[in-house]
MARROVEX-730882 format. One record per residue (C-alpha): residue number from 1; residue in one letter; chain; x, y negated, z negated. Coordinates in steps of 0.1 Angstrom, whole numbers. Each point is the difference from the previous one (the first is absolute). Layout:
% residues N
<atom><n>NUM</n><res>a</res><chain>A</chain><px>X</px><py>Y</py><pz>Z</pz></atom>
...
END
This chain:
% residues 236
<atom><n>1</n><res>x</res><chain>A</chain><px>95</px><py>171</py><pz>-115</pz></atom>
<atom><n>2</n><res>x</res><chain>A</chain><px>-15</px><py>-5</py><pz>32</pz></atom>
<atom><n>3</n><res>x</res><chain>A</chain><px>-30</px><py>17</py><pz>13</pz></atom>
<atom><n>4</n><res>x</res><chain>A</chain><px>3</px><py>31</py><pz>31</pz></atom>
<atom><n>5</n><res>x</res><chain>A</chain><px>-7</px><py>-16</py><pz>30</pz></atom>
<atom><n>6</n><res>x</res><chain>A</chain><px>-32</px><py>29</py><pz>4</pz></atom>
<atom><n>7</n><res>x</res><chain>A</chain><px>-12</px><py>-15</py><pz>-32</pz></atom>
<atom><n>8</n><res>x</res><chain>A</chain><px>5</px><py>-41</py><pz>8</pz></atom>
<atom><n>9</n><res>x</res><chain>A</chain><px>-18</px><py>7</py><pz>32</pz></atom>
<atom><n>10</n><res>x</res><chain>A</chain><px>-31</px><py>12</py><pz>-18</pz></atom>
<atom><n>11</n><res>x</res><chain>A</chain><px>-6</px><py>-36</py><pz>-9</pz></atom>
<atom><n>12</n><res>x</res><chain>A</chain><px>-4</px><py>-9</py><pz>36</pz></atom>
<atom><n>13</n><res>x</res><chain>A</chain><px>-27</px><py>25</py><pz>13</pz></atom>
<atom><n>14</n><res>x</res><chain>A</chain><px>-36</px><py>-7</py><pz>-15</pz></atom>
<atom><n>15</n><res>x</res><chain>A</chain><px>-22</px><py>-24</py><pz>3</pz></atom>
<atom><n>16</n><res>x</res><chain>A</chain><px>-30</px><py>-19</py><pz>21</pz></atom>
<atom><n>17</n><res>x</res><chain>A</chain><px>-8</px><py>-31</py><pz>14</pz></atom>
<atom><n>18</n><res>x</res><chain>A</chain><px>9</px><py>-37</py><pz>-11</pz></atom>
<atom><n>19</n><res>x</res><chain>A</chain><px>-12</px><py>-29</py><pz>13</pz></atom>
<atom><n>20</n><res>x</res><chain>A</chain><px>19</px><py>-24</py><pz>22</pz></atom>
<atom><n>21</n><res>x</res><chain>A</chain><px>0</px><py>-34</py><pz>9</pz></atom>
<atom><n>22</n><res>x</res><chain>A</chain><px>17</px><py>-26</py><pz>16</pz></atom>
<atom><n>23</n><res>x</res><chain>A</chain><px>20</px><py>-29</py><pz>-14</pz></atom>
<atom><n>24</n><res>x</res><chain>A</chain><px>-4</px><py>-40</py><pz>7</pz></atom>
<atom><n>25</n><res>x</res><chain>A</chain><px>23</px><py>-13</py><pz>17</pz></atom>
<atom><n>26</n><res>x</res><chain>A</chain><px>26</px><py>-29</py><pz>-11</pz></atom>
<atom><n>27</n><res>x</res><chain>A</chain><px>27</px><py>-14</py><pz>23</pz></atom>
<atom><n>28</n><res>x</res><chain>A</chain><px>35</px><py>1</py><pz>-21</pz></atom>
<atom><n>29</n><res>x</res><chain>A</chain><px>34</px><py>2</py><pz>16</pz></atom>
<atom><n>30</n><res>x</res><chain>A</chain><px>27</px><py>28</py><pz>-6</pz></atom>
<atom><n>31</n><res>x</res><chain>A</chain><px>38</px><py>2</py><pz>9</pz></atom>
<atom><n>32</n><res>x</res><chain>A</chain><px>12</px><py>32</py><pz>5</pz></atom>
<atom><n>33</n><res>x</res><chain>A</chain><px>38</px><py>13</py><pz>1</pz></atom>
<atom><n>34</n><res>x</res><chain>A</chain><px>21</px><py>20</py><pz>17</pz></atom>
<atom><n>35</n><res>x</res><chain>A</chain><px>16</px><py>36</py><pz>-14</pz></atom>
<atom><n>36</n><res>x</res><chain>A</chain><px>-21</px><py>17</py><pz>-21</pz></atom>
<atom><n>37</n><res>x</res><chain>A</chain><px>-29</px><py>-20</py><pz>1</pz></atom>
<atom><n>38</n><res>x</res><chain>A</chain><px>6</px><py>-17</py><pz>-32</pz></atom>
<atom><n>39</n><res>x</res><chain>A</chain><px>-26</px><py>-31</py><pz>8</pz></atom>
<atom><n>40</n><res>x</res><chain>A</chain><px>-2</px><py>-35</py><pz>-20</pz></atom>
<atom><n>41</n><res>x</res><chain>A</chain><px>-24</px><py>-27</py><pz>2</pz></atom>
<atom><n>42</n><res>x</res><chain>A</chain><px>5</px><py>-37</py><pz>-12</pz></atom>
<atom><n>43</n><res>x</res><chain>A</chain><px>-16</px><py>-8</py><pz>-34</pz></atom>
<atom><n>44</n><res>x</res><chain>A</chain><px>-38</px><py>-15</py><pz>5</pz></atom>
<atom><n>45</n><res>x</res><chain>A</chain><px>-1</px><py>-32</py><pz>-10</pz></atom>
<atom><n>46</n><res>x</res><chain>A</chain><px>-41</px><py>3</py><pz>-5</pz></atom>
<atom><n>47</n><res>x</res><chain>A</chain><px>3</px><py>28</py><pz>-28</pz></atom>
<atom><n>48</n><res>x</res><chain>A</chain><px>-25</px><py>-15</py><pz>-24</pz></atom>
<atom><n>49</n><res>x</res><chain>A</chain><px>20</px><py>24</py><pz>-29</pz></atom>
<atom><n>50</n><res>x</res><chain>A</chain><px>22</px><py>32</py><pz>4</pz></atom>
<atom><n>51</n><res>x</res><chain>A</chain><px>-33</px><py>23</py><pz>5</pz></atom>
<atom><n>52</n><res>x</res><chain>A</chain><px>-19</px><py>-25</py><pz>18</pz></atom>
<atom><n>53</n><res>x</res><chain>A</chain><px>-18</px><py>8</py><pz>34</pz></atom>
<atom><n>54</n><res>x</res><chain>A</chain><px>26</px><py>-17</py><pz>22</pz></atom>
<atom><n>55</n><res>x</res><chain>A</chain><px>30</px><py>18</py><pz>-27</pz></atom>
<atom><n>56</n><res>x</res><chain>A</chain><px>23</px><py>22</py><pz>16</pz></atom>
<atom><n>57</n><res>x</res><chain>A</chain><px>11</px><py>28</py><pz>-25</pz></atom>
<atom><n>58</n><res>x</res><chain>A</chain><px>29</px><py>14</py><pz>-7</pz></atom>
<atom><n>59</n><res>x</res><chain>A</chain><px>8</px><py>31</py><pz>-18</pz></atom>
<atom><n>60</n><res>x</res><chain>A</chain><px>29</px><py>25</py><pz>-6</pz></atom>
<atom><n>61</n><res>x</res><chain>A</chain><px>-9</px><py>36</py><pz>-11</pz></atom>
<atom><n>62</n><res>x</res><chain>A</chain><px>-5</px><py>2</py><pz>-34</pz></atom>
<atom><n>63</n><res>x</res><chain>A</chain><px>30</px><py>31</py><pz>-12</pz></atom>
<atom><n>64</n><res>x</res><chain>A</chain><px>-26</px><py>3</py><pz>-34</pz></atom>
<atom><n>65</n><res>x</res><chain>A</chain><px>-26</px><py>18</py><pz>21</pz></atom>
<atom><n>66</n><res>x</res><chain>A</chain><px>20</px><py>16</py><pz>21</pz></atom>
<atom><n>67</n><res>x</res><chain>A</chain><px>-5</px><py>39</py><pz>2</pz></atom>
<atom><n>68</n><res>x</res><chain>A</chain><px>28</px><py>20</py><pz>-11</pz></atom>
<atom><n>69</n><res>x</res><chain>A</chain><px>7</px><py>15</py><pz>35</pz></atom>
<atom><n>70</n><res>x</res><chain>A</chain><px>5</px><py>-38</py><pz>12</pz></atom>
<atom><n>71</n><res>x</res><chain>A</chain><px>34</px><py>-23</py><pz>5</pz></atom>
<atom><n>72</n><res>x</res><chain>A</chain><px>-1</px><py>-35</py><pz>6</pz></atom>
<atom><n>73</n><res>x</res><chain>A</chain><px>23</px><py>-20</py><pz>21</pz></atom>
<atom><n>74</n><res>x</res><chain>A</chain><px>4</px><py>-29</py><pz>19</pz></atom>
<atom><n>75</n><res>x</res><chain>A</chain><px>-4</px><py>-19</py><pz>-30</pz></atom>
<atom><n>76</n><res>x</res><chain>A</chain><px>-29</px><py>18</py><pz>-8</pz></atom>
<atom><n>77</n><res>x</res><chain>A</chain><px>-22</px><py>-6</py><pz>31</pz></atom>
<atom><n>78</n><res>x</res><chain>A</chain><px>6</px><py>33</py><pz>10</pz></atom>
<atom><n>79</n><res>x</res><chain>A</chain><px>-8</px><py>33</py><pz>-12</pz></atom>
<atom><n>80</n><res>x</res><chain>A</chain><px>12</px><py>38</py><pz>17</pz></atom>
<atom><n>81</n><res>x</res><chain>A</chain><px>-10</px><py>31</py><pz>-16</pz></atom>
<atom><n>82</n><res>x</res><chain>A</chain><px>20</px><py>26</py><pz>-10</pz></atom>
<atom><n>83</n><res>x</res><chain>A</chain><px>-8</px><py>36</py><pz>4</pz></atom>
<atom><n>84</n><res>x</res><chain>A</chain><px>3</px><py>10</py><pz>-35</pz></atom>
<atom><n>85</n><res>x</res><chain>A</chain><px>2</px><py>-30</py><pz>-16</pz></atom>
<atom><n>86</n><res>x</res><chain>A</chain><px>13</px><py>-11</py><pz>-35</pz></atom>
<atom><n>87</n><res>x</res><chain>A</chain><px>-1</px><py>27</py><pz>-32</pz></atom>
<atom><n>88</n><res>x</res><chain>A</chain><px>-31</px><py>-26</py><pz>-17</pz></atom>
<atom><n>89</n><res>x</res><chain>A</chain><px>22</px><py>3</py><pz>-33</pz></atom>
<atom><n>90</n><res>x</res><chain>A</chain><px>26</px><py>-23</py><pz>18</pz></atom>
<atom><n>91</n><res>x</res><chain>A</chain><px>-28</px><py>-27</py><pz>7</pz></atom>
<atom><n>92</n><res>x</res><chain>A</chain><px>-7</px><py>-29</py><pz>-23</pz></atom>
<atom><n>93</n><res>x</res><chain>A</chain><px>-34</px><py>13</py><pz>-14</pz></atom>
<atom><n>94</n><res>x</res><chain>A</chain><px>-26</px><py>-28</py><pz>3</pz></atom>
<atom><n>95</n><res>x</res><chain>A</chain><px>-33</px><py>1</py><pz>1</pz></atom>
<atom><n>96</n><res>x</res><chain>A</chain><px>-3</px><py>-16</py><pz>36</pz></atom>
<atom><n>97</n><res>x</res><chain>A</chain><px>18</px><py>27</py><pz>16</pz></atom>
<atom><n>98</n><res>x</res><chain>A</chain><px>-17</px><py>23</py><pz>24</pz></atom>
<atom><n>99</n><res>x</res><chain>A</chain><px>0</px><py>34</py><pz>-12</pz></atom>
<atom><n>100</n><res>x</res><chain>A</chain><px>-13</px><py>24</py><pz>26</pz></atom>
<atom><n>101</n><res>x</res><chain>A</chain><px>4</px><py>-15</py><pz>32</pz></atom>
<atom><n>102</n><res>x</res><chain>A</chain><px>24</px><py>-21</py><pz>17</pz></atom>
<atom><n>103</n><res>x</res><chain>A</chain><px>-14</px><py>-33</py><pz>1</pz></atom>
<atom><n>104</n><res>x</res><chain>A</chain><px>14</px><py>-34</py><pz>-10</pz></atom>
<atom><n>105</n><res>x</res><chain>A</chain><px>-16</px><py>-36</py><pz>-6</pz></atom>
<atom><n>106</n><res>x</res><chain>A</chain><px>11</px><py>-34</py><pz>8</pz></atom>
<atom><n>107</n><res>x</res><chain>A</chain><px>8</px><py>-21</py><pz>-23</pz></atom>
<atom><n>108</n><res>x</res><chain>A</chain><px>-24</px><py>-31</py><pz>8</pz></atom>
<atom><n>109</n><res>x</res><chain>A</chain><px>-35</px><py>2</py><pz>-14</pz></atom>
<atom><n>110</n><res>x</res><chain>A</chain><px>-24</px><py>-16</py><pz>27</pz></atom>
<atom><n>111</n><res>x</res><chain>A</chain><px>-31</px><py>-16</py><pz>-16</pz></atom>
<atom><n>112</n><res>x</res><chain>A</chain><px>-16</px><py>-15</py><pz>29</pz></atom>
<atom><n>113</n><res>x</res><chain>A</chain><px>5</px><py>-13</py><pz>34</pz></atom>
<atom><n>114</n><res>x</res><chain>A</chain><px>10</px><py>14</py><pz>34</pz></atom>
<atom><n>115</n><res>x</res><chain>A</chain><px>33</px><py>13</py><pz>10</pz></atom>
<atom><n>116</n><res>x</res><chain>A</chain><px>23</px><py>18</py><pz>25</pz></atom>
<atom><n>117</n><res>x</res><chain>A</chain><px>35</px><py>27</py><pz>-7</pz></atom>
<atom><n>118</n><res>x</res><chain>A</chain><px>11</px><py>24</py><pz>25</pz></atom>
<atom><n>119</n><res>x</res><chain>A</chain><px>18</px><py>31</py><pz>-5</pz></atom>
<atom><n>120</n><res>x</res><chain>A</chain><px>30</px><py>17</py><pz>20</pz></atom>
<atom><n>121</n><res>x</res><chain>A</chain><px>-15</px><py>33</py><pz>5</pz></atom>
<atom><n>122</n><res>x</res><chain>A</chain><px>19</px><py>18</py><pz>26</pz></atom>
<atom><n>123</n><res>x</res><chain>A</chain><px>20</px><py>22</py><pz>-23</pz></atom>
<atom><n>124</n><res>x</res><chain>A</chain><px>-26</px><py>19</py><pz>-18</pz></atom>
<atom><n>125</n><res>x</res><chain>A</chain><px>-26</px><py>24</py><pz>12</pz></atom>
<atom><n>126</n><res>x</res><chain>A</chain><px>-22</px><py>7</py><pz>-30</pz></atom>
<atom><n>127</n><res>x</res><chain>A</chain><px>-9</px><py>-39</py><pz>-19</pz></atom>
<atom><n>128</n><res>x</res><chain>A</chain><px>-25</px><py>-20</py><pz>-12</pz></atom>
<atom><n>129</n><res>x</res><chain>A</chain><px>-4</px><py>-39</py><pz>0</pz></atom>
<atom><n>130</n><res>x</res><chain>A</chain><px>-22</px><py>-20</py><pz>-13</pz></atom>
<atom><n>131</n><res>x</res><chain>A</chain><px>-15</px><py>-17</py><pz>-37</pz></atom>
<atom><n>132</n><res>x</res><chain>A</chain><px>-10</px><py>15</py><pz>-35</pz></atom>
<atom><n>133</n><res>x</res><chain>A</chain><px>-17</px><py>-14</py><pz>-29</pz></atom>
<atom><n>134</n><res>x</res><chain>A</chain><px>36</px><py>-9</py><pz>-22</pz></atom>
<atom><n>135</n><res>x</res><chain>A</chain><px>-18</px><py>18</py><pz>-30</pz></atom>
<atom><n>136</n><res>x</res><chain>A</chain><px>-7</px><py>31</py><pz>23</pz></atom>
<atom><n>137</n><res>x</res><chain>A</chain><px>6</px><py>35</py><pz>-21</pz></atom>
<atom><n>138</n><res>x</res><chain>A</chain><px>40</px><py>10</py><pz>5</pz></atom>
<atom><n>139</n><res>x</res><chain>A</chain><px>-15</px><py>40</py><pz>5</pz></atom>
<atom><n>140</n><res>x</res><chain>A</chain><px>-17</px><py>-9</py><pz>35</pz></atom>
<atom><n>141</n><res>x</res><chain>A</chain><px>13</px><py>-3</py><pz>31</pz></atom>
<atom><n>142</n><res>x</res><chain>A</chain><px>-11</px><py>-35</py><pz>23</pz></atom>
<atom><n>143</n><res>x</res><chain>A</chain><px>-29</px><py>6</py><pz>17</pz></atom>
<atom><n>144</n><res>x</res><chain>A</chain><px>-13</px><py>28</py><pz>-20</pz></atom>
<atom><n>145</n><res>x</res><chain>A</chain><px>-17</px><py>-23</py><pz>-25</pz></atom>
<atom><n>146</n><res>x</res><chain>A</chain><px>-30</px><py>-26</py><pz>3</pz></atom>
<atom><n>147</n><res>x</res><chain>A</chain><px>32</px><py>-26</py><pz>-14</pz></atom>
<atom><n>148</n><res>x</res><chain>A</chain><px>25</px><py>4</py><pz>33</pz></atom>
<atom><n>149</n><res>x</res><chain>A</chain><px>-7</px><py>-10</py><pz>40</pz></atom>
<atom><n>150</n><res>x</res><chain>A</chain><px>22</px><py>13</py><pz>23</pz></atom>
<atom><n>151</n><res>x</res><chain>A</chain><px>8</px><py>12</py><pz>32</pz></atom>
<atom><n>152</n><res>x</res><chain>A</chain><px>28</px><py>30</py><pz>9</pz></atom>
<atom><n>153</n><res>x</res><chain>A</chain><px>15</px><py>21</py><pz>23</pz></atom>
<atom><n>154</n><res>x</res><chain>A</chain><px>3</px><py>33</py><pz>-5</pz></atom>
<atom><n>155</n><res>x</res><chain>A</chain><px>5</px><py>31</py><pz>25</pz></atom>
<atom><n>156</n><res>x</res><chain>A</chain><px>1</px><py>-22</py><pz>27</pz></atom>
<atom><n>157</n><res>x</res><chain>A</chain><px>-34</px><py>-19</py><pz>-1</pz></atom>
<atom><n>158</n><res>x</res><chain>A</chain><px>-10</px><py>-31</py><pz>-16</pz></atom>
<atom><n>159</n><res>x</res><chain>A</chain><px>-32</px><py>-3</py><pz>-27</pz></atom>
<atom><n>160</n><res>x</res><chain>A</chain><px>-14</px><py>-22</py><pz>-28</pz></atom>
<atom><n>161</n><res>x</res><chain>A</chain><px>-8</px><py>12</py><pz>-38</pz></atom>
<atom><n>162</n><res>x</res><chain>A</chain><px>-13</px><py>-16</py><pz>-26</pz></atom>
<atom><n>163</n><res>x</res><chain>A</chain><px>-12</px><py>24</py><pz>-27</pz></atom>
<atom><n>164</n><res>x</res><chain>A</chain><px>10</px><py>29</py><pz>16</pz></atom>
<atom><n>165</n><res>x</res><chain>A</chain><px>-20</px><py>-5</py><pz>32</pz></atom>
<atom><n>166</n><res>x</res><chain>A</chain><px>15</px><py>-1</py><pz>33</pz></atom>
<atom><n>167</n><res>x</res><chain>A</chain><px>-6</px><py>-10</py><pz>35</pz></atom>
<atom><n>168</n><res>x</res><chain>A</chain><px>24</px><py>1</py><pz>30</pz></atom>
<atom><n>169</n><res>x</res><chain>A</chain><px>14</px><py>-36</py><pz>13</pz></atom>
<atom><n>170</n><res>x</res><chain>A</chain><px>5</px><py>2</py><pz>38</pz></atom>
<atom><n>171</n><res>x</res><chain>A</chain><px>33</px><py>-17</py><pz>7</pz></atom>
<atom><n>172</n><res>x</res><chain>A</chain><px>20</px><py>4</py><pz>28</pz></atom>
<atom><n>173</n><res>x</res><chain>A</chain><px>26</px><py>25</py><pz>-15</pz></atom>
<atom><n>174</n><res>x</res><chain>A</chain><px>28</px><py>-7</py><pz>-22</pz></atom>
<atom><n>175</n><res>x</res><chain>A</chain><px>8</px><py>-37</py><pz>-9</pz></atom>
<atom><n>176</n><res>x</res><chain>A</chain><px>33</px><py>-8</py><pz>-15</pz></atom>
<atom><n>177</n><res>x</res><chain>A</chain><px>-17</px><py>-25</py><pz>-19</pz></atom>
<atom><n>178</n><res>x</res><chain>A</chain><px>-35</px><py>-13</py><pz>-11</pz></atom>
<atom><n>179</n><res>x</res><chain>A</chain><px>-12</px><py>-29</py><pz>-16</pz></atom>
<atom><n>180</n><res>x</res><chain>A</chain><px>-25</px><py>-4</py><pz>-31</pz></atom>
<atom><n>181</n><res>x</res><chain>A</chain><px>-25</px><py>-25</py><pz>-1</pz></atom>
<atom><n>182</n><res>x</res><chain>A</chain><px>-17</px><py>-4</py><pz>-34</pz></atom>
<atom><n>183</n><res>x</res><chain>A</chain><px>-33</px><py>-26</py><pz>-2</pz></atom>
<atom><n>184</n><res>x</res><chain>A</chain><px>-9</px><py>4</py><pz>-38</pz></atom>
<atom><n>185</n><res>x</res><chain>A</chain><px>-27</px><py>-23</py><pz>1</pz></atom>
<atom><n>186</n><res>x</res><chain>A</chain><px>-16</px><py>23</py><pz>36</pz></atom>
<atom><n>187</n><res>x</res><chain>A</chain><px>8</px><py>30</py><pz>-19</pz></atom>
<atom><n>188</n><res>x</res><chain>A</chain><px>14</px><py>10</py><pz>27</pz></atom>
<atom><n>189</n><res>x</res><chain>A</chain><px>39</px><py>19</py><pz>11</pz></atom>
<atom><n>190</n><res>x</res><chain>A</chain><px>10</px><py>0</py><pz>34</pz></atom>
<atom><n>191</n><res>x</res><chain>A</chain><px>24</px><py>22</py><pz>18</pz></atom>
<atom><n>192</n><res>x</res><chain>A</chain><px>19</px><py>-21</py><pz>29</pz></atom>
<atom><n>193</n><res>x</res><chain>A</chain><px>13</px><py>12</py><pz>29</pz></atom>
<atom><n>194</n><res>x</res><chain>A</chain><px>34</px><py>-26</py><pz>2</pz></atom>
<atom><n>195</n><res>x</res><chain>A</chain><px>6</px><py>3</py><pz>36</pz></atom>
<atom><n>196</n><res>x</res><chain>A</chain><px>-36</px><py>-5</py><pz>10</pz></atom>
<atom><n>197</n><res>x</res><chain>A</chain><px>-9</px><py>-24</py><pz>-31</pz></atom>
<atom><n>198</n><res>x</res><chain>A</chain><px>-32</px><py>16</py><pz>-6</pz></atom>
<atom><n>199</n><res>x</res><chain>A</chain><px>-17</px><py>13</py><pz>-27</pz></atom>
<atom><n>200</n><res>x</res><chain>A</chain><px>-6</px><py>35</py><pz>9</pz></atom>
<atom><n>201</n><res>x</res><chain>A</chain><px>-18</px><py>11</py><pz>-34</pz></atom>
<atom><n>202</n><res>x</res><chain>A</chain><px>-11</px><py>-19</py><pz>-27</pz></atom>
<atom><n>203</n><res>x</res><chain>A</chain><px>-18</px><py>18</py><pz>-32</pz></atom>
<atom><n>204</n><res>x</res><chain>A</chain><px>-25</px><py>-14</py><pz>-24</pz></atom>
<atom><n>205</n><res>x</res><chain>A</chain><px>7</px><py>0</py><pz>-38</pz></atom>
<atom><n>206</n><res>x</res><chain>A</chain><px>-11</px><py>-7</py><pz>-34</pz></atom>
<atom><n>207</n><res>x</res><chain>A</chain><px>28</px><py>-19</py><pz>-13</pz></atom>
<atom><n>208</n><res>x</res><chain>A</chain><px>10</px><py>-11</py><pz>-37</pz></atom>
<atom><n>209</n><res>x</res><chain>A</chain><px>27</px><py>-17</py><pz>-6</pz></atom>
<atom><n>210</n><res>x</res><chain>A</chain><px>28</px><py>-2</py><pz>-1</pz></atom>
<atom><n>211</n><res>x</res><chain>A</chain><px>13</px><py>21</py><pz>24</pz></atom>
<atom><n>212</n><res>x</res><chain>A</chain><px>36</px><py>12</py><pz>13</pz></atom>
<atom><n>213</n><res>x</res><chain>A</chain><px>14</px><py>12</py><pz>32</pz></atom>
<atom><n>214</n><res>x</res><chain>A</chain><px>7</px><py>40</py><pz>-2</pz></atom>
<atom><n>215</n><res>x</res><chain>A</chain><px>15</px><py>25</py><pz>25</pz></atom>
<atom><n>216</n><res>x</res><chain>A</chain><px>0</px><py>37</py><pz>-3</pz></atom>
<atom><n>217</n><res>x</res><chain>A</chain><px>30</px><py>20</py><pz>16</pz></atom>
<atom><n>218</n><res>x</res><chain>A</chain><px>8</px><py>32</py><pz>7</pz></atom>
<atom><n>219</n><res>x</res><chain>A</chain><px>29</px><py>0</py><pz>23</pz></atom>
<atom><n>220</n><res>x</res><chain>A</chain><px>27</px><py>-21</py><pz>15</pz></atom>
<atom><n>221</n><res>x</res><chain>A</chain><px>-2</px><py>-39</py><pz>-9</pz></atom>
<atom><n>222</n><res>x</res><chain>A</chain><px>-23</px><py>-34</py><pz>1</pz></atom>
<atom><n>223</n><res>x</res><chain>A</chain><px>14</px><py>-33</py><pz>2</pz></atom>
<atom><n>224</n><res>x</res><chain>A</chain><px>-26</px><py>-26</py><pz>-11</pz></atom>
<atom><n>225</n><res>x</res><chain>A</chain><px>0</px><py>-35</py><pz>8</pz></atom>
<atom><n>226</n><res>x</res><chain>A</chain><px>-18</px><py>-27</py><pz>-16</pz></atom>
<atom><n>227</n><res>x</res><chain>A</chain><px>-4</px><py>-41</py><pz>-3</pz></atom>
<atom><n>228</n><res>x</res><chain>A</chain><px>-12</px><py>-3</py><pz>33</pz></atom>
<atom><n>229</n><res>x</res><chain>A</chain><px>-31</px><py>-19</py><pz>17</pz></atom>
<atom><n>230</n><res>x</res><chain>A</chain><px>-24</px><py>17</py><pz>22</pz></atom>
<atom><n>231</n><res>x</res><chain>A</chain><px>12</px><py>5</py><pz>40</pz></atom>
<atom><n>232</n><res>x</res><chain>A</chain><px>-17</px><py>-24</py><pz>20</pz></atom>
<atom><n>233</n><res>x</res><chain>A</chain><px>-28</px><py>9</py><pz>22</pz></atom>
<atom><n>234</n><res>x</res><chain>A</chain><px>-8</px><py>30</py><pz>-22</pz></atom>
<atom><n>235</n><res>x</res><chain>A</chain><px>-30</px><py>16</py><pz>14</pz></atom>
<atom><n>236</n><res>x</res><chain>A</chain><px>-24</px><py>19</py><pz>-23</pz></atom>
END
């Protein structure tokens, strides 16, 4: 059953200060399309392996973790929240299934390397993007535990959270879309501004491997979008 709204928010609201820092820069090249920003990139012929520090990785959401109150679609790299959700008796029990909050996992575990995903955005009000430790605890929510780096929007405002602390991200309202930009090696996820290409946040971690992409949801839709390079240019 999914959570009350009042109750979901709660995750959102406490915290202090992380620490930020930019990311290097790397010249790659992007191709974007047309419609609903669905975006590809060509495969990178200087992938040293499929996690490799020029790899461009590719997930789909992974429907084992997904949260009862969660549907995929678009064959499963998308995800939209439903109000009450499913009656948990009619989901597949597994152990990798969120129990208390509405998160879900990709289904690529990322050992090392850097890499870049952007998410369609513009049709929730209440998310939260970002990576998790793939052995994180299925009774937290991301960004309430020392395993999960994030950053959300919730009650109009942006912010970062990583073991329940929070600060604000200054953006320039609502995107329709961000980008992710994951250094393992740095330690470091970046929030990018895709219009501007910049890196407008980045937060330090302590990562152990491996790791998955994860999104929290508690409204509307995300559409997420993955096996692509780096936009050229990106500034940090």
């Amino acid at each position: 059953m999914a959570l009350p709204g009042s109750v979901a928010r709660l995750c959102c609201l406490a915290g202090r200060t992380v620490n930020f820092i930019s990311a290097r820069q790397r010249p790659k090249i992007v191709l974007w399309t047309a419609g609903r920003l669905f975006i590809t990139s060509p495969a990178n012929t200087n992938s040293k392996s499929k996690f490799g520090p020029f790899a461009d990785l590719q997930f789909r959401l992974d429907e084992k973790t997904a949260h009862s109150s969660l549907d995929l679609f678009k064959k499963d790299t998308g995800v939209i929240y439903r109000m009450l959700g499913l009656d948990p008796s009619h989901t597949q029990d597994n152990p990798e299934r969120f129990r208390d909050w509405a998160v879900v996992f990709g289904d690529e575990k990322i050992t090392g390397g850097r890499h870049y995903w952007e998410v369609t955005v513009k049709r929730s009000q209440e998310f939260r993007v970002g990576v998790a430790e793939a052995l994180m605890s299925r009774d937290d929510c991301v960004g309430t535990s020392s395993s999960s780096w994030v950053f959300g929007y919730a009650q109009r405002k942006w912010f970062a959270m990583t073991n329940n602390k929070i600060v604000p991200v200054t953006l320039v309202g609502k995107a329709d879309r961000v980008g992710i930009l994951l250094d393992f090696e740095a330690a470091t996820l970046g929030l990018v501004d895709i219009e501007k290409r910049k890196i407008v946040h980045s937060i330090r971690g302590r990562f152990k491997i491996p790791l998955c992409p994860a999104f929290g949801l508690w409204d509307g839709e995300l559409l997420t979008h993955s096996g692509l390079t780096e936009p050229e240019g990106l500034e940090g």
